[in-house]
C-alpha positions in Angstrom: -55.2 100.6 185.6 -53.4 99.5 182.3 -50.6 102.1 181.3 -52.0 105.1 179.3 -50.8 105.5 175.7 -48.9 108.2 173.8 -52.1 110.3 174.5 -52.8 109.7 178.1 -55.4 107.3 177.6 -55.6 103.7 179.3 -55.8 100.8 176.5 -59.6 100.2 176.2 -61.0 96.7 177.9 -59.9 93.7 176.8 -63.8 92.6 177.3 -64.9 95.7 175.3 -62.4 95.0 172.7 -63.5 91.4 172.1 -67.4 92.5 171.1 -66.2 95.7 169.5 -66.8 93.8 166.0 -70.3 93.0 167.0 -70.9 96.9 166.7 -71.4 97.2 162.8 -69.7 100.0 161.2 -71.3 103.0 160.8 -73.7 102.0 164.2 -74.5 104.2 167.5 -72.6 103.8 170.8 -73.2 105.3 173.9 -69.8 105.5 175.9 -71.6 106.3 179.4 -69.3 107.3 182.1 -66.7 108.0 179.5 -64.0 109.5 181.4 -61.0 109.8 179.6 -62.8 108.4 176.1 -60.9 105.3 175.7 -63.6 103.0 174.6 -65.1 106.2 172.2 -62.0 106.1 170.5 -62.1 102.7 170.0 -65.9 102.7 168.7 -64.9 105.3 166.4 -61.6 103.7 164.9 -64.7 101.1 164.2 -66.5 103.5 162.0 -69.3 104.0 164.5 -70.7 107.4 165.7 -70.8 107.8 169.4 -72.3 109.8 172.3 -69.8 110.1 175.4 -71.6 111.3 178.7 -69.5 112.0 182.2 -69.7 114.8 184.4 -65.7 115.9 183.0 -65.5 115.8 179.4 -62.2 118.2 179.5 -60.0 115.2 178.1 -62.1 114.4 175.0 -61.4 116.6 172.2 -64.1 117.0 169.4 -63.5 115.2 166.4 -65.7 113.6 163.3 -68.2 111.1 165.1 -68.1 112.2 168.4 -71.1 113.8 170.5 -69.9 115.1 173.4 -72.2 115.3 176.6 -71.3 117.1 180.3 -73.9 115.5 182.6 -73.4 113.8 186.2 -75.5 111.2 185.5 -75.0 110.3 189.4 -77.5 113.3 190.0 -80.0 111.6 187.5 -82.1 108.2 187.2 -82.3 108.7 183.5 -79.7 109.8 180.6 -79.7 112.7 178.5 -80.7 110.6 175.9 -83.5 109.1 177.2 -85.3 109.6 174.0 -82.6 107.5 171.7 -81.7 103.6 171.2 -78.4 102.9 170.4 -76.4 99.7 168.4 -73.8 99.5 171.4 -74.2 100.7 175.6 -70.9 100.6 177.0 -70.0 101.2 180.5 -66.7 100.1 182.5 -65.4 100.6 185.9 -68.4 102.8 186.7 -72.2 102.1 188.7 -75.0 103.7 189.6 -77.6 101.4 190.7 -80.7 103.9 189.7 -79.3 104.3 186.0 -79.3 100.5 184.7 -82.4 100.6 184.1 -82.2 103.4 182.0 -78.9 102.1 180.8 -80.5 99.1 179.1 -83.8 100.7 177.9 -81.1 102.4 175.9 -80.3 99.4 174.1 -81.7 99.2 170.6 -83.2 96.4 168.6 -80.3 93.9 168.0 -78.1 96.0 170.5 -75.5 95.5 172.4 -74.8 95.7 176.3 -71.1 95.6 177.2 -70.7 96.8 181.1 -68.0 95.7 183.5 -67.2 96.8 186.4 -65.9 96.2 189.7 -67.9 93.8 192.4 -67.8 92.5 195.5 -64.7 91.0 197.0 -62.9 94.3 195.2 -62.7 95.3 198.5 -59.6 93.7 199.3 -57.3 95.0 196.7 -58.5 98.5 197.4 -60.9 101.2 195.8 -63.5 101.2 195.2 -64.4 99.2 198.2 -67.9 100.9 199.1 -70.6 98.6 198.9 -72.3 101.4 196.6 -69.8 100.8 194.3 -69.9 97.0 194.2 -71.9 94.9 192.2 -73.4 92.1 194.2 -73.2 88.4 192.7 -75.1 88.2 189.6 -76.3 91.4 189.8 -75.7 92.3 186.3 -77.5 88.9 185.0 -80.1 90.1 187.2 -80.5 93.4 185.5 -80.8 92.0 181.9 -83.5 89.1 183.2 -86.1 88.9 180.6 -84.7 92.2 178.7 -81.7 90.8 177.1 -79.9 87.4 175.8 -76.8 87.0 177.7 -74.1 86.6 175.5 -71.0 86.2 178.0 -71.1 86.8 181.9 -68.3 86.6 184.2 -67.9 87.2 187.9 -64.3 86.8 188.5 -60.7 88.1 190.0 -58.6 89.5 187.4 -54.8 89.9 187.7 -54.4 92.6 185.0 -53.9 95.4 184.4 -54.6 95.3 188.2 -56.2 92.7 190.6 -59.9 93.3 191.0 -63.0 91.5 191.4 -65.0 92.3 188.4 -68.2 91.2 187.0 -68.9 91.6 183.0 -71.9 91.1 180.6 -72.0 91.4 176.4 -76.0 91.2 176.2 -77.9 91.5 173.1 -81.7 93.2 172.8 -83.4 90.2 170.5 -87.0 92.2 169.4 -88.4 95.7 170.0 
């Protein structure tokens, strides 16, 4: 993990970052598996309004923009927002194979998927390391078949901030 900043955050993705500007001002986000809030905060320096959902929300504070939701969405196969469709999904260095679905029904119209997370091969440079935890090659591509156009995919080993085997999508909901 990168080093955090003056507030004890971790920088947000570099792959986040890059399709941040795709998010239009003023959109929705759903941070899911927020933890510490990094990529809310950078949604919101965006102008955008945005829902963050883990099971520990101590380390986000409440501000202007910000919904705020305690769930473990590992005890659940669908979101606390089921009902909603938002402009941006963004998840990182989290899975939980019954919620992608869910995940990218949550997409909206012209919406953006933006997921990365570890896969397998991560194994050797240490946790996670539990198949559970892992996406399996192509798995993400997979997931988006026939739902989504795939903007960028990669399946690769990454050097920083640490060495990991990652795989990463930026995939857009064309039509209703």
């Amino acid at each position: 993990m990168a080093p955090p900043d003056s507030h004890g955050k971790a920088p947000p993705s570099p792959w986040i970052e890059r399709f941040a500007p795709l998010v239009t001002a003023g959109g929705t986000v759903l941070d899911a598996a927020c933890g510490s809030g990094r990529h809310s905060a950078l949604f919101l320096s965006h102008g955008c309004r945005v829902t963050a959902i883990d099971r520990d929300v101590s380390r986000l504070r409440p501000q202007q923009g910000l919904e705020i939701i305690e769930a473990d969405l590992e005890q659940r196969a669908s979101l606390p927002t089921a009902d909603r469709r938002f402009d941006a999904v963004v998840v990182t260095n989290y899975l939980h194979r019954p919620l992608l679905p869910a995940l990218i029904d949550a997409v909206a119209p012209q919406g953006l998927l933006l997921y990365e997370t570890f896969a397998v091969g991560n194994e050797r440079f240490g946790k996670p390391s539990n198949p559970n935890f892992l996406l399996k090659p192509g798995e993400l591509l997979d997931a988006v078949h026939d739902q989504l156009r795939v903007l960028a995919y990669e399946d690769l080993t990454v050097e920083q901030p640490n060495p990991a085997a990652v795989q990463r999508i930026a995939a857009r909901r064309e039509s209703a």
